[in-house]
N, CA, C and O atoms as a GROMACS GRO file, in nm:
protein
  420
    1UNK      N    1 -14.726 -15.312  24.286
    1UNK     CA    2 -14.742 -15.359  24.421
    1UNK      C    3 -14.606 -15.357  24.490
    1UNK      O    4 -14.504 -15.411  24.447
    2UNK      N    5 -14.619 -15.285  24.606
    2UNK     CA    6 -14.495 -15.297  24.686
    2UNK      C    7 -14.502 -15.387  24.846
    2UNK      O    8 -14.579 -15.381  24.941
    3UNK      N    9 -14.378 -15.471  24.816
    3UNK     CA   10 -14.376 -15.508  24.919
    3UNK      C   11 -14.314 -15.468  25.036
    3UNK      O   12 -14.230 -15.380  25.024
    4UNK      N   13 -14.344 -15.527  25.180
    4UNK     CA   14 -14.355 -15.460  25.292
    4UNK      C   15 -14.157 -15.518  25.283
    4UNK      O   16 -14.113 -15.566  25.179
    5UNK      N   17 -14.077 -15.501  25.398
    5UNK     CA   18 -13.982 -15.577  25.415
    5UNK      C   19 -13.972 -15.698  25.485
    5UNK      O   20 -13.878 -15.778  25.478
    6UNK      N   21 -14.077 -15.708  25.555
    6UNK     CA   22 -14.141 -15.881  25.645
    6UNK      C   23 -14.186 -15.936  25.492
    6UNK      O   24 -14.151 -16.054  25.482
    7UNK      N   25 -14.230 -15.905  25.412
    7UNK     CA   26 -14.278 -15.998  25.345
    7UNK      C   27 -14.133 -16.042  25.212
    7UNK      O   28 -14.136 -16.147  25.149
    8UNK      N   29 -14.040 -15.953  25.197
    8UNK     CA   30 -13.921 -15.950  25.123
    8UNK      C   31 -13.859 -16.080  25.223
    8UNK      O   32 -13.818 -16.186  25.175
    9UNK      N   33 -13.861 -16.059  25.322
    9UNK     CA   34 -13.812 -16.132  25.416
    9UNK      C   35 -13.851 -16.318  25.413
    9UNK      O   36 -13.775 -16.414  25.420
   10UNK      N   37 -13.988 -16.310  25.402
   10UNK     CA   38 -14.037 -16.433  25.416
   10UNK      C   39 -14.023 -16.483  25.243
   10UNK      O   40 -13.950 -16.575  25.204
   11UNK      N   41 -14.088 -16.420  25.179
   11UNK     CA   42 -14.026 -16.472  25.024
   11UNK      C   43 -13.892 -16.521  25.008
   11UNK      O   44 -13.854 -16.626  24.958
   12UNK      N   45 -13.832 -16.432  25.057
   12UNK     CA   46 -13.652 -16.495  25.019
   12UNK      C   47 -13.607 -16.618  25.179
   12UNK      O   48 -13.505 -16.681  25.208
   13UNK      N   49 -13.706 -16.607  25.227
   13UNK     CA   50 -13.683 -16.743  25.326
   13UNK      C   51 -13.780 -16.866  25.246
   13UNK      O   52 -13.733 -16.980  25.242
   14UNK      N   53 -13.839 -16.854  25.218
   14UNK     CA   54 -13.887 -16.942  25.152
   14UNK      C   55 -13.835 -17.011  25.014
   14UNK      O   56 -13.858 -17.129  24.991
   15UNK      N   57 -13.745 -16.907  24.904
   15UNK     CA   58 -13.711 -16.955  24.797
   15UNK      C   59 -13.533 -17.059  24.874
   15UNK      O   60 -13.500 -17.169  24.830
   16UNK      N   61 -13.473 -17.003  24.962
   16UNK     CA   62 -13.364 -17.052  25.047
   16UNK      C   63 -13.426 -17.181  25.059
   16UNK      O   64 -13.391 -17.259  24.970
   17UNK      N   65 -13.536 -17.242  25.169
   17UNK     CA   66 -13.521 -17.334  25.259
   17UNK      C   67 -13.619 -17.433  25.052
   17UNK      O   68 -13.616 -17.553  25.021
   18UNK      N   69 -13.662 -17.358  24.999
   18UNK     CA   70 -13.664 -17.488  24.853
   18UNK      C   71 -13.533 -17.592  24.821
   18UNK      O   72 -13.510 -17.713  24.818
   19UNK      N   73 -13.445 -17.429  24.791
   19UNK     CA   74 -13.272 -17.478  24.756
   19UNK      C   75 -13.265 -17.571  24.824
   19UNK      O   76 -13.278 -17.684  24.778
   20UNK      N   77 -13.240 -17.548  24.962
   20UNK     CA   78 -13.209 -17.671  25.036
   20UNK      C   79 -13.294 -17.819  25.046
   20UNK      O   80 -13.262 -17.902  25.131
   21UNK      N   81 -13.386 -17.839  24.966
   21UNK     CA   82 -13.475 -17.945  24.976
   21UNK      C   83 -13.459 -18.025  24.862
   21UNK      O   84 -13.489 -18.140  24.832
   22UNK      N   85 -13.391 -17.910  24.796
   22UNK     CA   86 -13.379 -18.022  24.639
   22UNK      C   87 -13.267 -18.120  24.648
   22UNK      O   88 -13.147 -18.095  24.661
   23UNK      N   89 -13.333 -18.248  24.636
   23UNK     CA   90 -13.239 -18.370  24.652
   23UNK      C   91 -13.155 -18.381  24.509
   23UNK      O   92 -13.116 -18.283  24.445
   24UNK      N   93 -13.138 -18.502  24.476
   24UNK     CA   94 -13.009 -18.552  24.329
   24UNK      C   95 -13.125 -18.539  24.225
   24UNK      O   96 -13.242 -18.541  24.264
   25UNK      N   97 -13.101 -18.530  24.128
   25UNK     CA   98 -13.221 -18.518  24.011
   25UNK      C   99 -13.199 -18.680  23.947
   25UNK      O  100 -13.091 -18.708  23.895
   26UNK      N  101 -13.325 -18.795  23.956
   26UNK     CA  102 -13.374 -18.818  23.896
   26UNK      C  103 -13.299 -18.887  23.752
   26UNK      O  104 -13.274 -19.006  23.734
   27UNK      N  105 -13.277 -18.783  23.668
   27UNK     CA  106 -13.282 -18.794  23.537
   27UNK      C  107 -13.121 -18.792  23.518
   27UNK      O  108 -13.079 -18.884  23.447
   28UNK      N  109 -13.015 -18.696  23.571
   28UNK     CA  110 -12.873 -18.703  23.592
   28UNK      C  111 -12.845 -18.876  23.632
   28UNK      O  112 -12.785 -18.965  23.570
   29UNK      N  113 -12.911 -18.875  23.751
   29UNK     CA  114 -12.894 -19.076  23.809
   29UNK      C  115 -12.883 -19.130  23.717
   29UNK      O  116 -12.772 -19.156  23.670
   30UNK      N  117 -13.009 -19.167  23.653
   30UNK     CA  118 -13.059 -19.250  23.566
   30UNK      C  119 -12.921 -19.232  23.422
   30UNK      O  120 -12.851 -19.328  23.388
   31UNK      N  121 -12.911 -19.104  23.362
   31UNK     CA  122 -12.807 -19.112  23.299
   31UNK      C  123 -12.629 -19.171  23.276
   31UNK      O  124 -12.565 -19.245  23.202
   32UNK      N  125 -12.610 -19.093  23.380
   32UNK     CA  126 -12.468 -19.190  23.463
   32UNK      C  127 -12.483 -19.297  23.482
   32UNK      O  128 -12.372 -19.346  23.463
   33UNK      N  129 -12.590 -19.420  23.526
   33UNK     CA  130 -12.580 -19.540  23.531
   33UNK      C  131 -12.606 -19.542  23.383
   33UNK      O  132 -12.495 -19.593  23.366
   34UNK      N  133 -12.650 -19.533  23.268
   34UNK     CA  134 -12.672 -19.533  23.146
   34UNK      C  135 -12.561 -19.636  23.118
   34UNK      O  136 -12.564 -19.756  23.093
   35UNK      N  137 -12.423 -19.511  23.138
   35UNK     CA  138 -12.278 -19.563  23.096
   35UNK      C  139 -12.205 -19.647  23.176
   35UNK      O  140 -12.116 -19.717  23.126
   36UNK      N  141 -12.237 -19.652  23.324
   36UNK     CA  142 -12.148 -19.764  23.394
   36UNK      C  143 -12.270 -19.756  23.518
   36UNK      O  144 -12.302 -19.652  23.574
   37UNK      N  145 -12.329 -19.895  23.548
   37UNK     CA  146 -12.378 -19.973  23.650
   37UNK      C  147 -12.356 -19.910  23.752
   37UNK      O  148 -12.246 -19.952  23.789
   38UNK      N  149 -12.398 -19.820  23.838
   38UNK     CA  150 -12.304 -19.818  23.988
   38UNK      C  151 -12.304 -19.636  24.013
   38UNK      O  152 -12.297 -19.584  24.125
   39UNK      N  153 -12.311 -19.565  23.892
   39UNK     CA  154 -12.274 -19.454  23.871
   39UNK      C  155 -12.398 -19.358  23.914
   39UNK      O  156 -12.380 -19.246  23.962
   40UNK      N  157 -12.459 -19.386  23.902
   40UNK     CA  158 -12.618 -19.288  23.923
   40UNK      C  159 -12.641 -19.352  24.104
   40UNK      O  160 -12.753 -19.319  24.144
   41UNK      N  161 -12.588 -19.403  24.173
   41UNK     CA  162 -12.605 -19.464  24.297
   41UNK      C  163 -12.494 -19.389  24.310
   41UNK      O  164 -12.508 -19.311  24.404
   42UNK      N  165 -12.400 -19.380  24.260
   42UNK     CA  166 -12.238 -19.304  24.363
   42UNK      C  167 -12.307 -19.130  24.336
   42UNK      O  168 -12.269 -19.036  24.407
   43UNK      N  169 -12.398 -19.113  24.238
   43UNK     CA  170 -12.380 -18.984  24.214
   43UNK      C  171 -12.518 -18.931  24.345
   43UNK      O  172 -12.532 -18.820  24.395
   44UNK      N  173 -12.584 -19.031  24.365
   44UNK     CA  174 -12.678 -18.991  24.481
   44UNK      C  175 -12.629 -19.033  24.619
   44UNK      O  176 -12.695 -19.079  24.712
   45UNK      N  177 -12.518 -19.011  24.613
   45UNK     CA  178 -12.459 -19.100  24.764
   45UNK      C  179 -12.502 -19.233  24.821
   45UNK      O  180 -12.506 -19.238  24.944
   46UNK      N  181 -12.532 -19.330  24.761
   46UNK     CA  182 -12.534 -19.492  24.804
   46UNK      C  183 -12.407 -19.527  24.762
   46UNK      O  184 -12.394 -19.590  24.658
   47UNK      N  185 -12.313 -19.496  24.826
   47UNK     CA  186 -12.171 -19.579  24.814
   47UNK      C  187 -12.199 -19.748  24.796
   47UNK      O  188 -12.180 -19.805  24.689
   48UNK      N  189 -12.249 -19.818  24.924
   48UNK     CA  190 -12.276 -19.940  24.925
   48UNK      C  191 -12.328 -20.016  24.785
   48UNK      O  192 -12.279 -20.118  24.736
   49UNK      N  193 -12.436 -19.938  24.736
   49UNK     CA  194 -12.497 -19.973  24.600
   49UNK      C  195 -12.427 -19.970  24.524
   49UNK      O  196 -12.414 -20.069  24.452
   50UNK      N  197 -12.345 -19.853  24.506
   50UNK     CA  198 -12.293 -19.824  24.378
   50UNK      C  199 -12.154 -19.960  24.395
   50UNK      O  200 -12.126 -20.039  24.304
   51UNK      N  201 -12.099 -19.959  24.504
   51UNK     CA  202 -11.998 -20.070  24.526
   51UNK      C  203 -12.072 -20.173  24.438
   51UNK      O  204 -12.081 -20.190  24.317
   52UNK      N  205 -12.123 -20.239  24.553
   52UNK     CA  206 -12.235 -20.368  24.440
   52UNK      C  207 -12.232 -20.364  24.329
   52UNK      O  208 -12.215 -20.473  24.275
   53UNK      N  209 -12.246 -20.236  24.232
   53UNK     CA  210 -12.297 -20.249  24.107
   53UNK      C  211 -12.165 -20.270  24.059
   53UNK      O  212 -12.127 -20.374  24.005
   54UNK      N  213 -12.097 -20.172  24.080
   54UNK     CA  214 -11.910 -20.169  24.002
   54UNK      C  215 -11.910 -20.282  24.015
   54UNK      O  216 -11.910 -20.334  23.904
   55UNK      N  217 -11.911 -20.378  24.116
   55UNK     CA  218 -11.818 -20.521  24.128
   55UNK      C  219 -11.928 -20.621  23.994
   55UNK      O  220 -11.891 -20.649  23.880
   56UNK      N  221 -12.036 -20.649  24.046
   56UNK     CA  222 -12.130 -20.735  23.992
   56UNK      C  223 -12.109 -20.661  23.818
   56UNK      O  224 -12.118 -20.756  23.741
   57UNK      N  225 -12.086 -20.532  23.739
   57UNK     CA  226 -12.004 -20.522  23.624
   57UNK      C  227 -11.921 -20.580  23.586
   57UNK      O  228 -11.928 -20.645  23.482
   58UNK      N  229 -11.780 -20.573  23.690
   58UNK     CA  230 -11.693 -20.626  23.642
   58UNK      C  231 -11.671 -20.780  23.654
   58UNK      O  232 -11.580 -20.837  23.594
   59UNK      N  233 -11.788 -20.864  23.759
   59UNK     CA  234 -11.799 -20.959  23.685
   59UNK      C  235 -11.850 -20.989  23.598
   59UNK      O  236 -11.811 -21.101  23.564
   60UNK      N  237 -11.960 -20.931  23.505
   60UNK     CA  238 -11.996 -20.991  23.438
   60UNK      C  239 -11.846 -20.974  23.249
   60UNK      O  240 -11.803 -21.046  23.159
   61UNK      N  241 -11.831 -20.813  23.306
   61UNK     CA  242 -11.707 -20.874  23.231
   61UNK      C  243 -11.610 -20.921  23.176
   61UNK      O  244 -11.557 -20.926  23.065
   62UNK      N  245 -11.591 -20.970  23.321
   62UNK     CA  246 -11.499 -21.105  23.327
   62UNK      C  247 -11.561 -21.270  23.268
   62UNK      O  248 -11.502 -21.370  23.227
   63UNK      N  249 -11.709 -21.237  23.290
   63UNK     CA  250 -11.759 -21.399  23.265
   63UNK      C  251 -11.797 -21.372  23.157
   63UNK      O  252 -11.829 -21.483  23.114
   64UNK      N  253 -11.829 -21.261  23.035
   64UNK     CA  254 -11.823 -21.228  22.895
   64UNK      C  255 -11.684 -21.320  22.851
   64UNK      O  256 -11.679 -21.420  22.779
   65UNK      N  257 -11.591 -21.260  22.911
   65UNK     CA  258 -11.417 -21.383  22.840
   65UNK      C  259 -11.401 -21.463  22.869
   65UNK      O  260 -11.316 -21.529  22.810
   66UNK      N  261 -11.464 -21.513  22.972
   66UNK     CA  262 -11.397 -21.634  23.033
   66UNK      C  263 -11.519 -21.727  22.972
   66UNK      O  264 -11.511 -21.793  22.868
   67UNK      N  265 -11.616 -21.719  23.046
   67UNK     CA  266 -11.738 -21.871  22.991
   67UNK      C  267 -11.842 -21.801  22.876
   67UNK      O  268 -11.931 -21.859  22.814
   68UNK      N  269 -11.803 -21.659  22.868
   68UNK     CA  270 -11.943 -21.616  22.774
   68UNK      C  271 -12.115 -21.604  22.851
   68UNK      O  272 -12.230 -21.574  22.818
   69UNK      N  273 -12.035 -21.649  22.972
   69UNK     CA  274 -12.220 -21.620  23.047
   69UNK      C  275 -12.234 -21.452  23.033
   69UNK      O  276 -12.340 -21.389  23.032
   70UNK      N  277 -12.123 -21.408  23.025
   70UNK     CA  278 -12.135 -21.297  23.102
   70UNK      C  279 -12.239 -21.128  23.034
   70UNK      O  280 -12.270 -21.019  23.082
   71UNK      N  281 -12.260 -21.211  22.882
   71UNK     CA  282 -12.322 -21.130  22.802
   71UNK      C  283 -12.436 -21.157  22.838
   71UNK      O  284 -12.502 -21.054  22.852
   72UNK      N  285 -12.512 -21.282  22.868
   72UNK     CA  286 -12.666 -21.228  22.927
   72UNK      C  287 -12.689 -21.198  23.039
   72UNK      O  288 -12.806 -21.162  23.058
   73UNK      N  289 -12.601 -21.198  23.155
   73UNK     CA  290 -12.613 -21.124  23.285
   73UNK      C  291 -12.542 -20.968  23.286
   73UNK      O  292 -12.505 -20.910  23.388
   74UNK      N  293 -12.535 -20.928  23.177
   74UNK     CA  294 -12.450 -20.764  23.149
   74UNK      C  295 -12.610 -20.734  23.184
   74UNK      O  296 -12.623 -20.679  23.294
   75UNK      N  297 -12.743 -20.760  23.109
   75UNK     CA  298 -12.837 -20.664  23.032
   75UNK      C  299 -12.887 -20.693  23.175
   75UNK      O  300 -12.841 -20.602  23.244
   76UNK      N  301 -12.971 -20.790  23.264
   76UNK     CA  302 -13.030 -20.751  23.394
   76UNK      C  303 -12.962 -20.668  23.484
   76UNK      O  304 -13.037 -20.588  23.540
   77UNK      N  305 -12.828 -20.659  23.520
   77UNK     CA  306 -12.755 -20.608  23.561
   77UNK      C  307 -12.767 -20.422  23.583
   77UNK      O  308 -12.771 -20.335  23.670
   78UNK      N  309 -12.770 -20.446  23.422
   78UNK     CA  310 -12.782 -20.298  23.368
   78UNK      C  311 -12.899 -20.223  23.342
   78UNK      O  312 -12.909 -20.107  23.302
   79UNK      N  313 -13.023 -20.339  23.382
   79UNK     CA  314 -13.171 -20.281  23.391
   79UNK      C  315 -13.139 -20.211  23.582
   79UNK      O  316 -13.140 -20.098  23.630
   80UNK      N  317 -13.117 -20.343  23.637
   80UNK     CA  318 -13.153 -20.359  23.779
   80UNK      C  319 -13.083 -20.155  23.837
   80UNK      O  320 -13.140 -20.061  23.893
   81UNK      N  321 -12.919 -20.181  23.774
   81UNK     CA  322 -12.862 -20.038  23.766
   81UNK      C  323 -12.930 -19.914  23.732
   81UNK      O  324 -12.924 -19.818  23.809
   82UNK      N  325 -12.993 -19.909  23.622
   82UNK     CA  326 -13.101 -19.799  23.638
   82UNK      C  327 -13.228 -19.755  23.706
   82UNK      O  328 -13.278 -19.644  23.721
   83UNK      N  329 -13.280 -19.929  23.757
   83UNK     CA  330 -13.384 -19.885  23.854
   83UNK      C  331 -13.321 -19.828  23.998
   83UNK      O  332 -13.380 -19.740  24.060
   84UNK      N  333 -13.250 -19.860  24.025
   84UNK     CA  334 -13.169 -19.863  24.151
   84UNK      C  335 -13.101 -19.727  24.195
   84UNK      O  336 -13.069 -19.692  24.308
   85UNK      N  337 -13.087 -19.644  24.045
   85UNK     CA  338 -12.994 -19.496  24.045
   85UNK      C  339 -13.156 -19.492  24.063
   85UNK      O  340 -13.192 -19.571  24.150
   86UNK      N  341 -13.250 -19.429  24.010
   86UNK     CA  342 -13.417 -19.354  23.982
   86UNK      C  343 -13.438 -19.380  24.141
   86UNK      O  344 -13.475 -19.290  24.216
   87UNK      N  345 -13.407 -19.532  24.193
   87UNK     CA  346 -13.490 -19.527  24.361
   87UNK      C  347 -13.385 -19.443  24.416
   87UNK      O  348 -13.426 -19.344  24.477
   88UNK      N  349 -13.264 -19.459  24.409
   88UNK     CA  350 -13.194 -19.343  24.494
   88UNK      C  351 -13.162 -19.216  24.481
   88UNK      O  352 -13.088 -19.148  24.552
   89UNK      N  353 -13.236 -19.180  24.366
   89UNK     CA  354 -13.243 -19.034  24.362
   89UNK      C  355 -13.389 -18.973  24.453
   89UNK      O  356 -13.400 -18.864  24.510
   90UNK      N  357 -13.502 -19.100  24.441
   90UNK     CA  358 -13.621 -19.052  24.552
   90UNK      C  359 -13.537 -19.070  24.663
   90UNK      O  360 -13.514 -18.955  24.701
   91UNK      N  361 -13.501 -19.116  24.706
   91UNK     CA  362 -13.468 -19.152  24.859
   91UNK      C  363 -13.368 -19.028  24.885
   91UNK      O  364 -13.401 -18.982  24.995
   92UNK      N  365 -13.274 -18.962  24.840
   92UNK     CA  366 -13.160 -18.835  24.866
   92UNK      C  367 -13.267 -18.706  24.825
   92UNK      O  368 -13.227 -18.591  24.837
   93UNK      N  369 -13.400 -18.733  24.778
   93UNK     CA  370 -13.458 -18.597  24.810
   93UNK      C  371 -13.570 -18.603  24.915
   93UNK      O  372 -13.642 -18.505  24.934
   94UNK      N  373 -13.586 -18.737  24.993
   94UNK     CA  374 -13.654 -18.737  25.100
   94UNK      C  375 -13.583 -18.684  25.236
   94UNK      O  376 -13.612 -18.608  25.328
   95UNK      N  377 -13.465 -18.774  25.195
   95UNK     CA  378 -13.359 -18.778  25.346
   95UNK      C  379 -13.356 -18.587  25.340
   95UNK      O  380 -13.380 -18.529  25.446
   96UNK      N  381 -13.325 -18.502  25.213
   96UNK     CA  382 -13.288 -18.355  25.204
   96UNK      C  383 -13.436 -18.326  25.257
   96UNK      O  384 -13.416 -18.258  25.357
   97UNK      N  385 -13.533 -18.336  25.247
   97UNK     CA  386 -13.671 -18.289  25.274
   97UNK      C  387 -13.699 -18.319  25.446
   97UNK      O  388 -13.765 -18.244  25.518
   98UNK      N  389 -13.632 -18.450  25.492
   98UNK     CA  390 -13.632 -18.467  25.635
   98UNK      C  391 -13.548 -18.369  25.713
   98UNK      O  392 -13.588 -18.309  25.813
   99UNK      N  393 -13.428 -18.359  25.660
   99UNK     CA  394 -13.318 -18.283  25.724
   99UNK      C  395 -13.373 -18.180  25.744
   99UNK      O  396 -13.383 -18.135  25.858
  100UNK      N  397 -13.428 -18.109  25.624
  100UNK     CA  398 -13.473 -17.947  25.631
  100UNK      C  399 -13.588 -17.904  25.676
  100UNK      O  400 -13.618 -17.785  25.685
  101UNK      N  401 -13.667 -18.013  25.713
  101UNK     CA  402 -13.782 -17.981  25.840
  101UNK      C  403 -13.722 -18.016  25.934
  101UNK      O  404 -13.720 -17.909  25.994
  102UNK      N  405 -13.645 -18.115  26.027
  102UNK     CA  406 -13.579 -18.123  26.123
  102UNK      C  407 -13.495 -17.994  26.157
  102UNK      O  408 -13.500 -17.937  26.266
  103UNK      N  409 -13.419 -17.953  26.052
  103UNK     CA  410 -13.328 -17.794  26.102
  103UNK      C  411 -13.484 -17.668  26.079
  103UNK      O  412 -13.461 -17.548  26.064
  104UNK      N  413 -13.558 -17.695  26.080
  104UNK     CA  414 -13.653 -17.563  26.104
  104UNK      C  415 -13.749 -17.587  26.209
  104UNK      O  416 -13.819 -17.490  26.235
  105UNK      N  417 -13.770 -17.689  26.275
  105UNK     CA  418 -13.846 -17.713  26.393
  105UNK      C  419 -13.864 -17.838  26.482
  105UNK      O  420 -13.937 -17.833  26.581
   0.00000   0.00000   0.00000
């Protein structure tokens, strides 16, 4: 089967405007916060979040030495951190999915 060049045309416009729709993956987020709180939010662009998370880390490991609270507020911390990278990886492939119908019509 051969194709016409309108249709070469629209295929390779179509595999383009995908590229551009694909937001942060998901599973990268979720990993990077794995190792530090904050990290799967900086890696999907929530600066603000990821701020939050770095700080609310380093208190808790400060209150690990100092009063010892700080070992059972590490583990919610570090749940709340992975849900938080997973929601902002949906949200950076919506905002990419808004943008790229907004720049096509």
């Amino acid at each position: 089967m051969v194709l016409s060049d309108e249709e070469k045309r629209i295929i390779f416009e179509e595999e383009r405007i995908k590229k551009q729709m694909k937001g942060k993956s998901a599973l990268v987020s979720i990993i990077l916060s794995v190792f530090i709180p904050g990290l799967g939010d900086l890696y999907c662009g929530s600066w603000i979040k990821a701020l939050i998370f770095f700080a609310l880390d380093a208190l808790c490991f400060i209150l690990m030495f100092a009063m010892g609270i700080g070992v059972f507020l590490f583990g919610p911390v570090w749940v709340c951190g992975l849900i938080s990278a997973w929601l902002s990886a949906g949200k950076s492939e919506k905002r990419k999915i808004r943008a790229v119908e907004q720049s096509l019509g």
